[in-house]
FIBABA-288851 format. One record per residue: x negated, y negated, z of N, C-alpha, C in turn; residue in three letters. Coordinates in Angstrom, 1 decimal. Layout:
% FIBABA-288851
+--------+--------+--------+--------+--------+--------+--------+--------+--------+------+
:    nxx :    nyy :    nzz :   caxx :   cayy :   cazz :    cxx :    cyy :    czz : resn :
+--------+--------+--------+--------+--------+--------+--------+--------+--------+------+
:      X :      Y :      Z :      X :      Y :      Z :      X :      Y :      Z :  ALA :
...
+--------+--------+--------+--------+--------+--------+--------+--------+--------+------+
END
This chain:
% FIBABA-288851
+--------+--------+--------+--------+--------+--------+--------+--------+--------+------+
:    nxx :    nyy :    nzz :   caxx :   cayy :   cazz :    cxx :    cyy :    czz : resn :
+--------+--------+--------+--------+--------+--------+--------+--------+--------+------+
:   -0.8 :    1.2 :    0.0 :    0.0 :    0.0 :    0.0 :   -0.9 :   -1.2 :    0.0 :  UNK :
:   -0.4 :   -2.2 :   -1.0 :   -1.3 :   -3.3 :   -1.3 :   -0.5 :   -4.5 :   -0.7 :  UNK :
:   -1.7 :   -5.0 :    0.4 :   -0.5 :   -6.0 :    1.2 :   -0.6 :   -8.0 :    0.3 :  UNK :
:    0.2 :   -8.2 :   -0.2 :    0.3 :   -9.7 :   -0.5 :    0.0 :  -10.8 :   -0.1 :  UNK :
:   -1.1 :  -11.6 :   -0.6 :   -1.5 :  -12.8 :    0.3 :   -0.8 :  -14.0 :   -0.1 :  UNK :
:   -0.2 :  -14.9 :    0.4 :    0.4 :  -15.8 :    0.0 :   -0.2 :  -17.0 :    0.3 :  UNK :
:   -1.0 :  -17.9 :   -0.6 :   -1.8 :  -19.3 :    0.2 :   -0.2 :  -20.1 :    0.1 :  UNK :
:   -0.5 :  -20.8 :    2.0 :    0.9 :  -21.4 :    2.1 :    0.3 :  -23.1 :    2.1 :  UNK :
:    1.1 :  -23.6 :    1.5 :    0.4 :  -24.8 :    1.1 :    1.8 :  -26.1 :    1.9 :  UNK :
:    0.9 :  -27.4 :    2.3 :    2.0 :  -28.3 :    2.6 :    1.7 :  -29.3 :    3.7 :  UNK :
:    2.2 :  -29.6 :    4.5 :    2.0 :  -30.6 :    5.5 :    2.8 :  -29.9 :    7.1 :  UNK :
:    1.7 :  -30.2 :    7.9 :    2.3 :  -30.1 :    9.4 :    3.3 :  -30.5 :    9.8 :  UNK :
:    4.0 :  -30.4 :   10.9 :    4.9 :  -31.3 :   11.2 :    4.0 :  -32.7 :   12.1 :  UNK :
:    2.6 :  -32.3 :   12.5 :    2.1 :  -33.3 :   12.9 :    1.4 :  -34.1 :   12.4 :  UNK :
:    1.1 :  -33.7 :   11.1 :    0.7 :  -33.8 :   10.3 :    1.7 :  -35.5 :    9.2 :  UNK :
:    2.5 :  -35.1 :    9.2 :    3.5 :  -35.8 :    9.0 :    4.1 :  -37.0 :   10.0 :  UNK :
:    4.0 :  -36.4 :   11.5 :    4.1 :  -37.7 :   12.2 :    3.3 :  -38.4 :   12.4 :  UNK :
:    2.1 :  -38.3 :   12.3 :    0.9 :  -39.3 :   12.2 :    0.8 :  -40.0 :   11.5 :  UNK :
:    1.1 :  -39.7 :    9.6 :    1.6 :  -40.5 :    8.3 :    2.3 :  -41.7 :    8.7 :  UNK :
:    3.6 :  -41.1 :    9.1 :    4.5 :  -42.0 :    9.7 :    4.1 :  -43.0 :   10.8 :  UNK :
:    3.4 :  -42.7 :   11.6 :    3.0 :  -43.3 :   13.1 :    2.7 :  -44.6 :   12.1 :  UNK :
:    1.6 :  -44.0 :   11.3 :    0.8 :  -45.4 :   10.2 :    1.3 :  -46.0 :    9.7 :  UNK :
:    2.1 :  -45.4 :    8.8 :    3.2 :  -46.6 :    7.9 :    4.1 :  -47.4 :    9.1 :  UNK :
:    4.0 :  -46.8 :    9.7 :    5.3 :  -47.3 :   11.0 :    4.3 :  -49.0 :   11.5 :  UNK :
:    3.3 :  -48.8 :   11.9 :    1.9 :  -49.5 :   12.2 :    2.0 :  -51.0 :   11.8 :  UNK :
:    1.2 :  -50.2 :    9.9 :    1.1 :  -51.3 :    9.0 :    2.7 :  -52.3 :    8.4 :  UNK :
:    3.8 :  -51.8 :    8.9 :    5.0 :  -52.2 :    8.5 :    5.1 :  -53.3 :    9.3 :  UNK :
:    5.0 :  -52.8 :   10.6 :    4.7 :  -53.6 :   11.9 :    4.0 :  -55.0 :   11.8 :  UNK :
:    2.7 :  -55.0 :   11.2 :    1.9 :  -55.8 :   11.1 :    1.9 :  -56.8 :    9.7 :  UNK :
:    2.4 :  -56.2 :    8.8 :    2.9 :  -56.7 :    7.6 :    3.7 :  -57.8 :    7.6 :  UNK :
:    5.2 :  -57.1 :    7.9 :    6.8 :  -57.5 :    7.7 :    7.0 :  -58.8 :    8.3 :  UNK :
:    6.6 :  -58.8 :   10.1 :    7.0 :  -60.4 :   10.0 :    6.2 :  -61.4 :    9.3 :  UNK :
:    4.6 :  -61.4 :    8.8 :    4.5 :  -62.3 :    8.3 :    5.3 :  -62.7 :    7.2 :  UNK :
:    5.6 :  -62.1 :    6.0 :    6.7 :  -62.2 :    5.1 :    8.0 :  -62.8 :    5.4 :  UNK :
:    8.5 :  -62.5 :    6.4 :    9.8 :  -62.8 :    7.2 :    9.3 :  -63.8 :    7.7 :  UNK :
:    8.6 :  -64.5 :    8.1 :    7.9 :  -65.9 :    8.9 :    8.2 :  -66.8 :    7.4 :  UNK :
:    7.6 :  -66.2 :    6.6 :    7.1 :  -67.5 :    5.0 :    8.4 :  -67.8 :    4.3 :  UNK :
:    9.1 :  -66.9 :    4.4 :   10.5 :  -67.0 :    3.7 :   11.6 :  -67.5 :    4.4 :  UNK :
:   11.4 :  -67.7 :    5.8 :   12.2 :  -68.4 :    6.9 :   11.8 :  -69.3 :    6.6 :  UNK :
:   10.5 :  -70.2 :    6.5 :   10.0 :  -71.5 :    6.4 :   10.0 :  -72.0 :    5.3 :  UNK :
:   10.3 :  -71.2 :    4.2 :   10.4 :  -71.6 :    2.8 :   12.3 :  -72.0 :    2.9 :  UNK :
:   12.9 :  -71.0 :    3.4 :   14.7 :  -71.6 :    3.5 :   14.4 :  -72.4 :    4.4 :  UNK :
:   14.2 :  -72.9 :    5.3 :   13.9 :  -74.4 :    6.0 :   13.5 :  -75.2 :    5.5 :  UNK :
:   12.8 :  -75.0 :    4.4 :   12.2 :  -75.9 :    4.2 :   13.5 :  -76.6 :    2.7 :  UNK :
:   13.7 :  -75.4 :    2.5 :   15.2 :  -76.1 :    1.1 :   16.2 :  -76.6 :    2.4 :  UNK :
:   16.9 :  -76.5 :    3.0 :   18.2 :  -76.8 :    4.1 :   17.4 :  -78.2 :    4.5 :  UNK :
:   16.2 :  -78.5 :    5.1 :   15.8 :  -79.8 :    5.5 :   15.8 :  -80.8 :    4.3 :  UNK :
:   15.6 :  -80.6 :    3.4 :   15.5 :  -81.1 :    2.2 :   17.1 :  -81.6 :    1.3 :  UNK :
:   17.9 :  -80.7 :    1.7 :   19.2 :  -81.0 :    1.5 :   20.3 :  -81.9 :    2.3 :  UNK :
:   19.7 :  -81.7 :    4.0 :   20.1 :  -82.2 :    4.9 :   19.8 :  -83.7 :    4.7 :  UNK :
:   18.5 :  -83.8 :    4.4 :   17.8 :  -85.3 :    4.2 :   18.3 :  -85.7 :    3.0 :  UNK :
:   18.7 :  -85.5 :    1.9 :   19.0 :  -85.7 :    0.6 :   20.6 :  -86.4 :    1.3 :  UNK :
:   21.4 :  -85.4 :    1.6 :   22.7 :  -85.8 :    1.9 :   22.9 :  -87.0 :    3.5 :  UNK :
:   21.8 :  -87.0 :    3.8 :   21.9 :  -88.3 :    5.2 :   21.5 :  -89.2 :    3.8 :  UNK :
:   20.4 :  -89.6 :    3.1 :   20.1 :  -90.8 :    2.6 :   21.4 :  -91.0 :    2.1 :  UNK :
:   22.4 :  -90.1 :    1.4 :   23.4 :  -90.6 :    0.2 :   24.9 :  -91.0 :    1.5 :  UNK :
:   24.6 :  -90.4 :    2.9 :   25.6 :  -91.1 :    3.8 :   24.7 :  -92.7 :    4.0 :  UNK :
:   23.7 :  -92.9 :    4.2 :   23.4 :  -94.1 :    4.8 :   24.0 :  -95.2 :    3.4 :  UNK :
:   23.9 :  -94.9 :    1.8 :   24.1 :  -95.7 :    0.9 :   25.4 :  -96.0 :    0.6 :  UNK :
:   26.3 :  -94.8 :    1.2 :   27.6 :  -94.9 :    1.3 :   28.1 :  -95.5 :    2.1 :  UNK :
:   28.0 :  -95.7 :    3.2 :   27.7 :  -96.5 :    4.7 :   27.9 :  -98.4 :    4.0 :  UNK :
:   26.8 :  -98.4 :    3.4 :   26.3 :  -99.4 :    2.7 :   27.4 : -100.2 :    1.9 :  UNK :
:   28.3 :  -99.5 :    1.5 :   28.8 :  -99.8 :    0.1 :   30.2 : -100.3 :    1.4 :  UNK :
:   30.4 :  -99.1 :    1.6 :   32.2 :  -99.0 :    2.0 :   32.3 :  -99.7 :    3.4 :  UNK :
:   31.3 :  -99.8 :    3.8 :   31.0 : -100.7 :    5.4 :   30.6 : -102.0 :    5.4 :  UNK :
:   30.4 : -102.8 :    4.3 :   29.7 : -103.6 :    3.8 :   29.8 : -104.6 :    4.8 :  UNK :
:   28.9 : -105.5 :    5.6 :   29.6 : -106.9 :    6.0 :   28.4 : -107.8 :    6.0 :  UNK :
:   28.6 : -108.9 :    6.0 :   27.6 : -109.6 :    5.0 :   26.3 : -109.9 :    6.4 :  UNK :
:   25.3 : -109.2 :    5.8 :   24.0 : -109.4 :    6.7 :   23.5 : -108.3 :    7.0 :  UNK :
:   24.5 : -107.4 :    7.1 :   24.0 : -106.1 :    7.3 :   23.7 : -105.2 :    6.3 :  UNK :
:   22.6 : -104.3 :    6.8 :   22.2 : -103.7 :    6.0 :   22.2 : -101.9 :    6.6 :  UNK :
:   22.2 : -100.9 :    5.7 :   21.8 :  -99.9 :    6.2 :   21.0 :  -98.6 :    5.6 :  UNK :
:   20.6 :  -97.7 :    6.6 :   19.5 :  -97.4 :    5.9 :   18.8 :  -96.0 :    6.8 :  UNK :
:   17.2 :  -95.3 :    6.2 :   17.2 :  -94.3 :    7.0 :   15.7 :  -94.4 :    7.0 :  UNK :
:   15.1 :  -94.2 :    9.0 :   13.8 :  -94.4 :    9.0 :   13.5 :  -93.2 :    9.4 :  UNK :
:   12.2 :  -92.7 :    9.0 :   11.0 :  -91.7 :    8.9 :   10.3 :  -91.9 :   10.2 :  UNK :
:    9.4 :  -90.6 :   10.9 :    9.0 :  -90.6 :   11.5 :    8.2 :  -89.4 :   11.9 :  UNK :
:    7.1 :  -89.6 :   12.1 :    6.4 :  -88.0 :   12.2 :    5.6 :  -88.3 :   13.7 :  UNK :
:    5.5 :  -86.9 :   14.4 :    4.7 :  -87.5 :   15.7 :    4.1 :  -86.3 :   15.8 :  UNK :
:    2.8 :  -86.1 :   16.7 :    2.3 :  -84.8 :   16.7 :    3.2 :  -83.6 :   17.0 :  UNK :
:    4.7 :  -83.3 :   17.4 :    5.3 :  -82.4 :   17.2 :    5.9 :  -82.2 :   16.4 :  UNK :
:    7.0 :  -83.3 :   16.0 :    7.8 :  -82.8 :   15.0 :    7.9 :  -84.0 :   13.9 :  UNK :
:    9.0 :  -83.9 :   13.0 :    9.3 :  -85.0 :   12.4 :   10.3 :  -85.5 :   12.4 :  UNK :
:   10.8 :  -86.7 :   12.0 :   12.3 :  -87.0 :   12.4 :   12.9 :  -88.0 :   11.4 :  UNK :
:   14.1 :  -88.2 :   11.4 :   15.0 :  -89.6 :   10.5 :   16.1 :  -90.0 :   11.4 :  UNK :
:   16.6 :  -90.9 :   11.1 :   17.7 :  -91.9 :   11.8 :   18.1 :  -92.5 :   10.8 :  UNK :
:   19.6 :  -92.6 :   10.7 :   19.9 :  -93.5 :   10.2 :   20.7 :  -94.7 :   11.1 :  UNK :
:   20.2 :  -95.9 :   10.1 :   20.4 :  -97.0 :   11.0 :   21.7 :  -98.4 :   10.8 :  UNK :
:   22.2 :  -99.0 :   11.2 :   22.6 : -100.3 :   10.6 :   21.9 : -101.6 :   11.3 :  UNK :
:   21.9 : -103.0 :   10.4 :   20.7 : -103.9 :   11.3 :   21.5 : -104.7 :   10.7 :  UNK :
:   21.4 : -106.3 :   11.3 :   22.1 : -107.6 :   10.8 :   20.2 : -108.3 :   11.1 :  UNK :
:   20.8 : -109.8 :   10.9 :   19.6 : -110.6 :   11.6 :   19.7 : -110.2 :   13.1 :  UNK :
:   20.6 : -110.3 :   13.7 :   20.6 : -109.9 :   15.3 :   19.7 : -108.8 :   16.0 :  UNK :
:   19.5 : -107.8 :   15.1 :   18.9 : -106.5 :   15.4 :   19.7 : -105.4 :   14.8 :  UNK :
:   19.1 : -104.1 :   15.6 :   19.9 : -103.0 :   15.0 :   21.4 : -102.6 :   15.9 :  UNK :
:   22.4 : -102.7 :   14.8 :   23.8 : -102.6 :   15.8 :   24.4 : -100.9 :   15.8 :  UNK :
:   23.6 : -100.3 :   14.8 :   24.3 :  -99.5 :   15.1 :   22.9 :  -98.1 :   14.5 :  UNK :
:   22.5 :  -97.2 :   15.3 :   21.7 :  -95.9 :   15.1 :   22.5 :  -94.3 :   14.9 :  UNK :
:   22.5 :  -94.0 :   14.0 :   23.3 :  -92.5 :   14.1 :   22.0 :  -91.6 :   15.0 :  UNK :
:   22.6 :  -90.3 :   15.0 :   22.0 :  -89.4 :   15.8 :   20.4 :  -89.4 :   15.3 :  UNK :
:   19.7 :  -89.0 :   15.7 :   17.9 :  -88.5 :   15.8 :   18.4 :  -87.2 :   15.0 :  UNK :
:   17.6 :  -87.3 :   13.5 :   17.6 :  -86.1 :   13.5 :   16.3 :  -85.1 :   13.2 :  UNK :
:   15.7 :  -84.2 :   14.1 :   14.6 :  -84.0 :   14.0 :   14.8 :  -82.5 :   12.4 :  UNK :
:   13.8 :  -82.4 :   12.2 :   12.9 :  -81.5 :   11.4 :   12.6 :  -80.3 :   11.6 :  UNK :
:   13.2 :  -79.1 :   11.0 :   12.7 :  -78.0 :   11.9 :   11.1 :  -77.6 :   11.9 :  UNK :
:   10.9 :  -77.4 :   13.0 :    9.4 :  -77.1 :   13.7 :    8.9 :  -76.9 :   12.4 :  UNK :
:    8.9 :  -76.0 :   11.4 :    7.6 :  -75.8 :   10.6 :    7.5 :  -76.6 :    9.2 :  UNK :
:    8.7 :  -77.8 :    9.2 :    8.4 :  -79.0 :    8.1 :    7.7 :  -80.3 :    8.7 :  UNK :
:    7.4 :  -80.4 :    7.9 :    6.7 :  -82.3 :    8.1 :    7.1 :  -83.1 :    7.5 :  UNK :
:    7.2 :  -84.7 :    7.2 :    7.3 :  -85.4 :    6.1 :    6.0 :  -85.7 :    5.7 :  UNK :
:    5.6 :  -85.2 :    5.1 :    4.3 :  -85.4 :    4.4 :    3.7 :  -86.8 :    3.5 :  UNK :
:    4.5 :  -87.6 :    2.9 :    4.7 :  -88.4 :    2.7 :    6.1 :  -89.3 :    3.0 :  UNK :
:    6.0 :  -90.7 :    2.8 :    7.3 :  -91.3 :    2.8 :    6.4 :  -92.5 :    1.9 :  UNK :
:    7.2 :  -92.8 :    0.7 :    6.6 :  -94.3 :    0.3 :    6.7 :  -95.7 :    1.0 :  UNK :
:    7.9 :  -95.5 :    1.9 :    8.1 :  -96.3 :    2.9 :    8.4 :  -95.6 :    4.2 :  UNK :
:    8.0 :  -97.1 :    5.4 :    8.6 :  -96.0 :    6.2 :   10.2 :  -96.0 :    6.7 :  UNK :
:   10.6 :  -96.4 :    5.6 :   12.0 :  -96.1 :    5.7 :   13.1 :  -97.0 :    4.4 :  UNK :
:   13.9 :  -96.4 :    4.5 :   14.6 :  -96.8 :    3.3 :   16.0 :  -97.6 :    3.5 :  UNK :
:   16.3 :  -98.6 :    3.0 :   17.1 : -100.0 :    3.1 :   17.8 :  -99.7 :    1.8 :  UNK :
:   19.3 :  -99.7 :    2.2 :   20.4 : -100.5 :    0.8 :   21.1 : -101.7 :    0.8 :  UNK :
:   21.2 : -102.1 :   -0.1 :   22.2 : -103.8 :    0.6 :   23.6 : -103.5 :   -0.1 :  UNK :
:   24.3 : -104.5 :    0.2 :   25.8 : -104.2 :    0.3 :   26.1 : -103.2 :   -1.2 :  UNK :
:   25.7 : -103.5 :   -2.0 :   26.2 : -102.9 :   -3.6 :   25.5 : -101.1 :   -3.5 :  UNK :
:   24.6 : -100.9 :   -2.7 :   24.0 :  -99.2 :   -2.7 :   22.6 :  -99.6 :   -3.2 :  UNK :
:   22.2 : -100.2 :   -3.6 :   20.9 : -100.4 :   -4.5 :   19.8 : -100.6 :   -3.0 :  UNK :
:   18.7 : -100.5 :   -3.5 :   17.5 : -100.9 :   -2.7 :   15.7 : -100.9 :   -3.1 :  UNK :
:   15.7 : -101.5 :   -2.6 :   13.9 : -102.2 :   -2.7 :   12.9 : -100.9 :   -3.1 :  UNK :
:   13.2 : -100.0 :   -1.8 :   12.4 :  -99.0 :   -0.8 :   12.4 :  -97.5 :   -2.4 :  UNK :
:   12.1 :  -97.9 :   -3.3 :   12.4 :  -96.9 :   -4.2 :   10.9 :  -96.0 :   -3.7 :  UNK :
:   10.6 :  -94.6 :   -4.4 :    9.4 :  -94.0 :   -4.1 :   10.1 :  -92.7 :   -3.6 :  UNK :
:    8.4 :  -92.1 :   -2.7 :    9.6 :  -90.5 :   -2.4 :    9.3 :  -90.5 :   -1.2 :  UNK :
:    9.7 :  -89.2 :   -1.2 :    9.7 :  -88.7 :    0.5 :    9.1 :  -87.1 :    0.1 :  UNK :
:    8.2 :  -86.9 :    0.8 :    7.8 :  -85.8 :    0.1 :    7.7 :  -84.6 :    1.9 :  UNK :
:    8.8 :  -83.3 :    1.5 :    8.5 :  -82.6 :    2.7 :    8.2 :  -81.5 :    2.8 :  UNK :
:    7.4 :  -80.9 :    3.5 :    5.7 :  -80.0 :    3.1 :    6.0 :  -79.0 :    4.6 :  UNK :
:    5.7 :  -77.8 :    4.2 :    5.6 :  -76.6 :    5.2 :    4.7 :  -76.7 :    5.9 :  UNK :
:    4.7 :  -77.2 :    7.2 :    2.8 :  -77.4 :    8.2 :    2.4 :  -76.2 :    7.9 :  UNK :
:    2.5 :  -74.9 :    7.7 :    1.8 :  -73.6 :    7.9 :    2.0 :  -72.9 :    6.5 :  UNK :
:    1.2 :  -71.9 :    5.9 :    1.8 :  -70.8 :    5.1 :    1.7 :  -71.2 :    3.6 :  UNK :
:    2.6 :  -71.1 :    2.7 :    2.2 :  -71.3 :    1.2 :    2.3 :  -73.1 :    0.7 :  UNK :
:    2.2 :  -73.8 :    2.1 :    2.2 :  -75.4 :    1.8 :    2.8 :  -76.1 :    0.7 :  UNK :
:    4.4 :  -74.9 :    0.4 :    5.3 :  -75.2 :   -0.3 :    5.5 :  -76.9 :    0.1 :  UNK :
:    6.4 :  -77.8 :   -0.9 :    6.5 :  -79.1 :   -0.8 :    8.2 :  -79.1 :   -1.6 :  UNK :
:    8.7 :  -80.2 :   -1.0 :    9.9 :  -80.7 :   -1.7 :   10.0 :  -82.0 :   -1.9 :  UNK :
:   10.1 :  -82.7 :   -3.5 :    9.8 :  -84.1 :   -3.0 :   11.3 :  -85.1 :   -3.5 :  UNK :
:   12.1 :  -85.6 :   -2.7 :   12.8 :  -86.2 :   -2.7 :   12.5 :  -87.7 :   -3.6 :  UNK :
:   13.3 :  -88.0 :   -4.9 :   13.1 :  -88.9 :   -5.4 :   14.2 :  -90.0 :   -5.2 :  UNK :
:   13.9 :  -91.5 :   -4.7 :   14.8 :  -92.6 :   -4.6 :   14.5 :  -93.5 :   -5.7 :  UNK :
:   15.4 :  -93.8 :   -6.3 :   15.8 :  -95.1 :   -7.2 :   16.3 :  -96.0 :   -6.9 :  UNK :
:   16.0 :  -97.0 :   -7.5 :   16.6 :  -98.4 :   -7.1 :   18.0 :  -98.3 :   -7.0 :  UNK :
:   18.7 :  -97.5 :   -7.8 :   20.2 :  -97.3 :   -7.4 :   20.5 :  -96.7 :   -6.2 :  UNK :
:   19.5 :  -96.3 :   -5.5 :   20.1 :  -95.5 :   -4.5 :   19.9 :  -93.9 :   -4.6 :  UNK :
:   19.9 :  -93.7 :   -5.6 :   20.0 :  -92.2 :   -5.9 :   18.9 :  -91.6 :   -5.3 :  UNK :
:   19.6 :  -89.7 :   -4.9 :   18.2 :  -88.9 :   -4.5 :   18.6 :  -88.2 :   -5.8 :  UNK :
:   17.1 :  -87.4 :   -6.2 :   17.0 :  -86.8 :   -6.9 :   16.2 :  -85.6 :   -6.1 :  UNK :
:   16.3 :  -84.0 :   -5.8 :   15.2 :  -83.6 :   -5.2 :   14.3 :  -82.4 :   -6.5 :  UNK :
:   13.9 :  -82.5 :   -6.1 :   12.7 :  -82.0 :   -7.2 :   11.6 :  -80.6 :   -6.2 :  UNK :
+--------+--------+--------+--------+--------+--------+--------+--------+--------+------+
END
């Protein structure tokens, strides 16, 4: 009787959970950076739209709120933490009226402003034309650059 050898070919079962332990590892160490850049990349579009849609409240402000002397408008501001905008109203007397602070989420900046802040007078129009340019502090130093016109208009780019 001739006994049969069979080469048995394949993977351990421990063999296999060590694979896994690894991929389990490197997934680990991978994934959130990815998930960090793409969080900060959609923050960085929603601040950009946020800011787009405050400038076109401040010009609207402008138009339909009109009273003669006043002016309104939205100021820039960066500080070693964060960054921020306000929109404002001003007469000769001073500023009569500030809407809310609105800060920046943690991982944008305003990286530039051509001014540091932007004025419309009664018709929507203004002086303060130039951009606003807003830049990821960390990561692929993606940028968004907000274009103003003398009409008022944003354009974002």
């Amino acid at each position: 009787m001739q006994r049969e050898f069979r080469s048995e070919s394949g993977f351990t079962l421990v063999e296999l959970a060590v694979v896994l332990v690894l991929i389990g590892l490197a997934a680990a160490l991978v994934l959130p950076l990815g998930l960090s850049k793409a969080a900060n990349s959609a923050a960085l579009d929603t601040e950009a739209q946020k800011l787009s849609g405050n400038i076109r409240l401040a010009r609207q402000k402008s138009i339909t709120q009109s009273v003669i002397g006043t002016v309104y408008g939205v100021r820039f501001e960066n500080t070693a933490d964060a960054a921020y905008y306000r929109l404002f109203a001003e007469n000769a007397g001073g500023t009569v009226w500030t809407g809310e602070e609105q800060q920046l989420d943690r991982h944008i900046i305003i990286d530039s402003a051509s001014h540091g802040e932007i004025v419309f007078d009664r018709s929507g129009n203004t002086n303060d034309t130039g951009t606003v340019i807003l830049k990821e502090k960390s990561g692929s130093n993606r940028t968004i650059t907000l274009e103003i016109n003398s009409l008022g208009t944003v354009d974002i780019q």
